[in-house]
N, C-alpha and C positions, 0 to 999 in steps of 0.2 A: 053269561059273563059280560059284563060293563066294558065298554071302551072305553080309554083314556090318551090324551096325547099329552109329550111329555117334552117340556122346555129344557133345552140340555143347563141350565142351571142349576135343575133341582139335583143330576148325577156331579155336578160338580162342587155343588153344596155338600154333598154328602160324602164326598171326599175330605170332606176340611180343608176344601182349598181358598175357601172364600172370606177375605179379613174380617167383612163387616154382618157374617153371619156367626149371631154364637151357639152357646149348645144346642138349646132349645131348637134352633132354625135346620143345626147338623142332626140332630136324634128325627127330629121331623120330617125331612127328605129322606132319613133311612129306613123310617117306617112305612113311609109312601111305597117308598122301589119293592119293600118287602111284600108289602100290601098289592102292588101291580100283578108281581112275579104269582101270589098266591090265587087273586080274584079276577085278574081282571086283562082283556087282550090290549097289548098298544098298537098304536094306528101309526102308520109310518106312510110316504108318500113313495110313490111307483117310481121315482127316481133316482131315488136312493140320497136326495139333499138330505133328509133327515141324518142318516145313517155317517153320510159322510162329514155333516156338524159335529156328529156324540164323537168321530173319528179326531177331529181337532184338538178334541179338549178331556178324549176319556180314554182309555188305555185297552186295547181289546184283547189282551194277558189278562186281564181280571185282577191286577195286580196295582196299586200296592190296597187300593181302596175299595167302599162299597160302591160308589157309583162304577166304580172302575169292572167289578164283580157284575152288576145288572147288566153292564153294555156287554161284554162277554154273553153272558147268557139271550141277551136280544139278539147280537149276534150270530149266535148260535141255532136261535130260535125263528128267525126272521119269517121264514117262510114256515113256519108248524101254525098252522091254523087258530090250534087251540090257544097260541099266546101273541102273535100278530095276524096284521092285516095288513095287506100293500093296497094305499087307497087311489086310484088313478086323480092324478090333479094336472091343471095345466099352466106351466109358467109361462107368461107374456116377459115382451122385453119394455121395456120402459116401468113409470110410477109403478103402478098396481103390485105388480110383481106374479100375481094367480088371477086367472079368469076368476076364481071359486072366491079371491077376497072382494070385499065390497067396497064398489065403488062409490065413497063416504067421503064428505067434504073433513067429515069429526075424526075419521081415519086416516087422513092424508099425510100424516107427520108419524105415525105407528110404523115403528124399526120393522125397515124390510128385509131382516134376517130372519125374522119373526112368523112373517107373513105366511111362510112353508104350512106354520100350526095350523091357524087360523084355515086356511086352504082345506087343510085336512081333513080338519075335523066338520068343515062345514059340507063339504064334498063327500065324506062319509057316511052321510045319513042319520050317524048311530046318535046325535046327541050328548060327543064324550066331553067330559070334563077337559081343560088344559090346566094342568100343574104346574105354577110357579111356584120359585122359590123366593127370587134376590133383585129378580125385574121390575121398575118402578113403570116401566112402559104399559103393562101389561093393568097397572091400578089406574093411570091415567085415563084410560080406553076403555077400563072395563061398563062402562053405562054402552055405551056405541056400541060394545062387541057386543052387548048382550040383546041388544034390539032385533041381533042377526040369528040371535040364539046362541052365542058363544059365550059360556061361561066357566070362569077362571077359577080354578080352587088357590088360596095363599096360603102356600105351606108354612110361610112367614111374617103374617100380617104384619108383626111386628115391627119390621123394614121396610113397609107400606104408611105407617105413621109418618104425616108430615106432606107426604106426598099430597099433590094436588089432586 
């Protein structure tokens, strides 16, 4: 089963809560979450920031939406082996924000909300993919991330048009 980490945009794309995403961008995060739940375990970090971001912005009634339904189900599943993993990561205080992010002249301005991902999946060994949806952060950076081996799937390249 493939590892995946997953930007809480793409659960909240797939709520149709996002203006500047349209169908195509909504059916595509839905097929994602569907496609995780089916194939594949998410990676979450040993501190639960992940957990507690989806908690911000995603509904854990499973209710009214699908992103809203996945987080539920993560939830619920947090600890079942077969659909997550708690990956030990360690937050610093200052810039960086994770030992596990790279300390990168080309990554210094990369949304340290963000950074938790990146931490994770690089701290995790597995090689997973990160899921975006609606983040232009995440195209600006993507040549740098990927030097580290961090590589970004765009569920919506589309909204990556333009971008630098």
């Amino acid at each position: 089963m493939a590892a995946v980490v997953l930007d809480t945009n793409v659960g909240i794309v797939a709520n149709g809560k996002t203006p500047q995403a349209g169908n195509d961008c909504v059916s595509s995060c839905i097929g994602a979450l569907v496609e995780i739940r089916e194939r594949h375990r998410v990676l979450l970090d040993d501190h639960g920031l992940v957990l507690a971001e989806y908690l911000r912005h995603l509904s854990p009634s499973g209710q009214p939406g699908t992103g809203d339904a996945f987080f539920k189900w993560l939830w619920d599943n947090q600890w079942n082996p077969e659909h997550c993993r708690q990956v030990p990561v360690t937050p610093l205080s200052g810039g960086r924000g994770f030992e596990e992010f790279p300390e990168d002249p080309e990554l210094a301005t990369f949304d340290a909300s963000d950074r938790k991902f990146v931490a994770i999946a690089l701290a995790s060994g597995d090689q997973p993919e990160i899921l975006n949806a609606t983040d232009t952060d995440w195209w600006h950076h993507r040549r740098a991330l990927s030097r580290y081996g961090v590589e970004v799937r765009f569920l919506c390249p589309q909204l990556m048009t333009g971008a630098r």
